[in-house]
RODO-2510 file (C-alpha; in nm, 4 decimals, decimal comma):
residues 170
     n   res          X          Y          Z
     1     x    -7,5860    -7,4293     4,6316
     2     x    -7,3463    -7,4370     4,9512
     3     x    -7,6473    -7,2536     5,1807
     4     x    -7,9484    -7,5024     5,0571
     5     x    -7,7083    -7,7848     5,1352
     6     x    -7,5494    -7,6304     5,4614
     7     x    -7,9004    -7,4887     5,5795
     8     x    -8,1578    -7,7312     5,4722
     9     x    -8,0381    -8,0641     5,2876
    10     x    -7,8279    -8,1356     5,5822
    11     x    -8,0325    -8,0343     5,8869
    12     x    -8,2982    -8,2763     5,6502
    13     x    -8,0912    -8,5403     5,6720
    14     x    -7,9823    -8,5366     6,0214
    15     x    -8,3508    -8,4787     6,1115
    16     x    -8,3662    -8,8482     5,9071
    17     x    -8,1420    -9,0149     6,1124
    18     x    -8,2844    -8,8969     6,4252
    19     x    -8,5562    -9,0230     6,3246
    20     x    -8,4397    -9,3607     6,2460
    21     x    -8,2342    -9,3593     6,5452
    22     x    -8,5542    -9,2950     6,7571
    23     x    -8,7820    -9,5382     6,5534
    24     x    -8,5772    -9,7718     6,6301
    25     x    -8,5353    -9,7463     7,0448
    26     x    -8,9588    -9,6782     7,0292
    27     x    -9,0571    -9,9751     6,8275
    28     x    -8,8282   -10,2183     6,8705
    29     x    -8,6880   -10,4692     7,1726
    30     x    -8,3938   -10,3704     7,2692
    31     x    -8,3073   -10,7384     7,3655
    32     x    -8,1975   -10,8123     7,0052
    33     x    -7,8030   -10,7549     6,8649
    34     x    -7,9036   -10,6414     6,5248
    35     x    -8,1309   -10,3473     6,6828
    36     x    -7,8477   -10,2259     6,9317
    37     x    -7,5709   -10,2510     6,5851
    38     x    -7,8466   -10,0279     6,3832
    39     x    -7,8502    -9,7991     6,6570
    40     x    -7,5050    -9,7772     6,7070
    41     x    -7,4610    -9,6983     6,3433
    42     x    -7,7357    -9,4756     6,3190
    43     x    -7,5395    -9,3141     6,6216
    44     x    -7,2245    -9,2921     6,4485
    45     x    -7,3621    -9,1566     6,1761
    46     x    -7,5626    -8,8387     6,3827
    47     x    -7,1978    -8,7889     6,5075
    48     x    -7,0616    -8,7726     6,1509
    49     x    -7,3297    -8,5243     6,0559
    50     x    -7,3067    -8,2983     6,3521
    51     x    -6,9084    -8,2809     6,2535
    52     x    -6,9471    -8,2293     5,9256
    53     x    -7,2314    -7,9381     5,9771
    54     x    -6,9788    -7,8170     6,2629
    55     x    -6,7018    -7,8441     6,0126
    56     x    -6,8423    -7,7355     5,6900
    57     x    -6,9830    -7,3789     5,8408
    58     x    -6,6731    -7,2124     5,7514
    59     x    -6,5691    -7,2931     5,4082
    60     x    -6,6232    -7,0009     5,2187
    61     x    -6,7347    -7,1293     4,8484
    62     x    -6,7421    -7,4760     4,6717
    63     x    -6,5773    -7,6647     4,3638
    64     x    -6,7815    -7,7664     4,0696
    65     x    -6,7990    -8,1323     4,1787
    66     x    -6,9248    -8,0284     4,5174
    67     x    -7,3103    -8,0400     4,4331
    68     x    -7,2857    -8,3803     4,2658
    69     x    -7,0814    -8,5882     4,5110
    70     x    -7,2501    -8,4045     4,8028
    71     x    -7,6365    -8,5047     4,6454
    72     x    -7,5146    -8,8517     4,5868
    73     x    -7,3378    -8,8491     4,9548
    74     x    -7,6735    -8,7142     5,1485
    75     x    -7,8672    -8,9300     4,9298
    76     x    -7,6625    -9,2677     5,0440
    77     x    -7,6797    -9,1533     5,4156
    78     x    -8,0423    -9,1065     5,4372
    79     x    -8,1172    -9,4300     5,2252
    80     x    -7,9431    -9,6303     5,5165
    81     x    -8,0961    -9,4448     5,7915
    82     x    -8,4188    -9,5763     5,6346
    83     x    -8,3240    -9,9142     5,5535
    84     x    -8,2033    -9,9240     5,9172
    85     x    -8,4943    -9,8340     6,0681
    86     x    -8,6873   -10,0609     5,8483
    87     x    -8,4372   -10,3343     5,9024
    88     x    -8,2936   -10,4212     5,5797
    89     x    -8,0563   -10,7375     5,5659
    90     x    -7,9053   -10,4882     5,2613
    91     x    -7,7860   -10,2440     5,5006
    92     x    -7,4606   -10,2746     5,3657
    93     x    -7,5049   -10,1468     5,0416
    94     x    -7,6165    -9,8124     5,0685
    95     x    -7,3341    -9,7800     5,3646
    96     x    -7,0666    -9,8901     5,0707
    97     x    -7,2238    -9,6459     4,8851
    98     x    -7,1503    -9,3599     5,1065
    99     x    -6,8050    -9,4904     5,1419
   100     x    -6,7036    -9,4919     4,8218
   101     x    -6,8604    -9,1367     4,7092
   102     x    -6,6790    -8,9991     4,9433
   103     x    -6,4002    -9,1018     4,8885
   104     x    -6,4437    -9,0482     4,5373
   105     x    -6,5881    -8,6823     4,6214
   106     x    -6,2388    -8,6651     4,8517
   107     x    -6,0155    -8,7119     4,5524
   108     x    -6,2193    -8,4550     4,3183
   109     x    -6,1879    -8,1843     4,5797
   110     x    -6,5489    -8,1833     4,6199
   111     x    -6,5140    -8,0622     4,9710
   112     x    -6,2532    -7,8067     4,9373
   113     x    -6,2775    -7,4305     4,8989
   114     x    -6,2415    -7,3522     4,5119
   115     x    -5,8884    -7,3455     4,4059
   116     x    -5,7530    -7,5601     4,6717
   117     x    -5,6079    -7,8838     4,5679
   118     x    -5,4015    -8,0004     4,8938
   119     x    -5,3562    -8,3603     4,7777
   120     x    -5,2066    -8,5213     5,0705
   121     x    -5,5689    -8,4434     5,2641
   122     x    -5,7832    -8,5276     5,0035
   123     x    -5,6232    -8,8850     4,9313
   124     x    -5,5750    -8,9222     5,3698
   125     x    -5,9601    -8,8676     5,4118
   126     x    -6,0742    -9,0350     5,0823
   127     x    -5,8679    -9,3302     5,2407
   128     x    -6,1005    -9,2775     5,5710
   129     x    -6,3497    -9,4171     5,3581
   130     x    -6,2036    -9,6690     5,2007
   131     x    -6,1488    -9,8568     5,5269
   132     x    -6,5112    -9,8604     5,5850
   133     x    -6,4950   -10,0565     5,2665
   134     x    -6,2130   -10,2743     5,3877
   135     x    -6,3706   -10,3255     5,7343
   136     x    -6,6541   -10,4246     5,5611
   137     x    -6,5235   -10,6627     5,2875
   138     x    -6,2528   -10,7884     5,5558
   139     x    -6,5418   -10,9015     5,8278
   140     x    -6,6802   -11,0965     5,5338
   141     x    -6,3342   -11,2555     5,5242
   142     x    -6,3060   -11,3153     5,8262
   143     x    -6,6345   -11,4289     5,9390
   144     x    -6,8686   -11,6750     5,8199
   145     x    -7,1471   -11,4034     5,8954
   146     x    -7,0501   -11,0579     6,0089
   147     x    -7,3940   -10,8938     5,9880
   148     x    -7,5220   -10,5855     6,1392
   149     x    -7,2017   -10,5682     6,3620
   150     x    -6,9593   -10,4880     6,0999
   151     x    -7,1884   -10,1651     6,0263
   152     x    -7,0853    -9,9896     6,3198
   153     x    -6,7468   -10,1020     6,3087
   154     x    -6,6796    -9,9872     5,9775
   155     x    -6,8677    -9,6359     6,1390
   156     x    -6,6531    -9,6172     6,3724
   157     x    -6,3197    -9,6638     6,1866
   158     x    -6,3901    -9,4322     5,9318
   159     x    -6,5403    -9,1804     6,1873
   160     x    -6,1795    -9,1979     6,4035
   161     x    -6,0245    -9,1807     6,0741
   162     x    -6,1669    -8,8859     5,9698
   163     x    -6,1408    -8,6821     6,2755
   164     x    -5,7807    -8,7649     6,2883
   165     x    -5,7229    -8,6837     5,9066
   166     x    -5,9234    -8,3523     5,9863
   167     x    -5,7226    -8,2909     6,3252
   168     x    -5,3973    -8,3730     6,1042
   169     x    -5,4515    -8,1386     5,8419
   170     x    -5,6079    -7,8604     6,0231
***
């Protein structure tokens, strides 16, 4: 299951998100805020994917839980790159979505070679995630209305997040 994920469910879904991405800059003014936030989290999120190909190449097997919370994880990421490309004012749900199976596939080890269980990592990148979900709930705290630039923000916390958690427990 690792090789149809690593060599064609991923690629797939990048391919999605460039194509979103690209949609997006083709078809659409780029006088408006809400099409440069899309684009900056469709950005973000081609720069997740490219890490995470780049990253994953090396793992030598998978844990049980791996094909469920990956399916679920690649199924959330290429929902939003359609909805943003369509311009969905419910952008934010399938982007809470990927937060919080990740984090959730985080804590089960479903990214981690079988027999691992180094908990410190898994709880330090499933709580990458889960400030995408407090960036996102927070803005709506914070703001009367947020919306699309807390998309990219939330990106791009959990994206530094992640590559320092990674760079931390390397």
């Amino acid at each position: 299951m690792r090789v149809l994920f690593r060599d064609l469910i991923w690629p797939a879904a990048a391919g999605n998100v460039a194509w979103a991405f690209l949609t997006v800059i083709l078809s659409e003014p780029l006088t408006d805020d809400r099409v440069w936030a899309r684009l900056a989290a469709l950005l973000l999120l081609a720069v997740y994917l490219a890490g995470e190909q780049l990253r994953s190449r090396n793992l030598l097997g998978t844990s049980a839980a791996y094909c469920v919370a990956d399916a679920f994880h690649v199924a959330m990421i290429v929902v939003f790159a359609i909805a943003a490309q369509l311009n969905k004012d419910w952008l934010e749900i399938p982007l809470l979505a990927v937060f919080v199976v990740t984090a959730l596939g985080h804590v089960a080890g479903a990214w981690e070679e079988p027999g691992a269980a180094n908990w410190p990592r898994r709880w330090a990148l499933a709580g990458s995630n889960m400030l995408g979900l407090a960036v996102l709930y927070g803005s709506h705290c914070l703001f009367s209305n947020p919306f699309p630039w807390n998309l990219p923000v939330a990106g791009a916390a959990v994206l530094v997040a992640w590559f320092l958690t990674l760079r931390k427990f390397a």
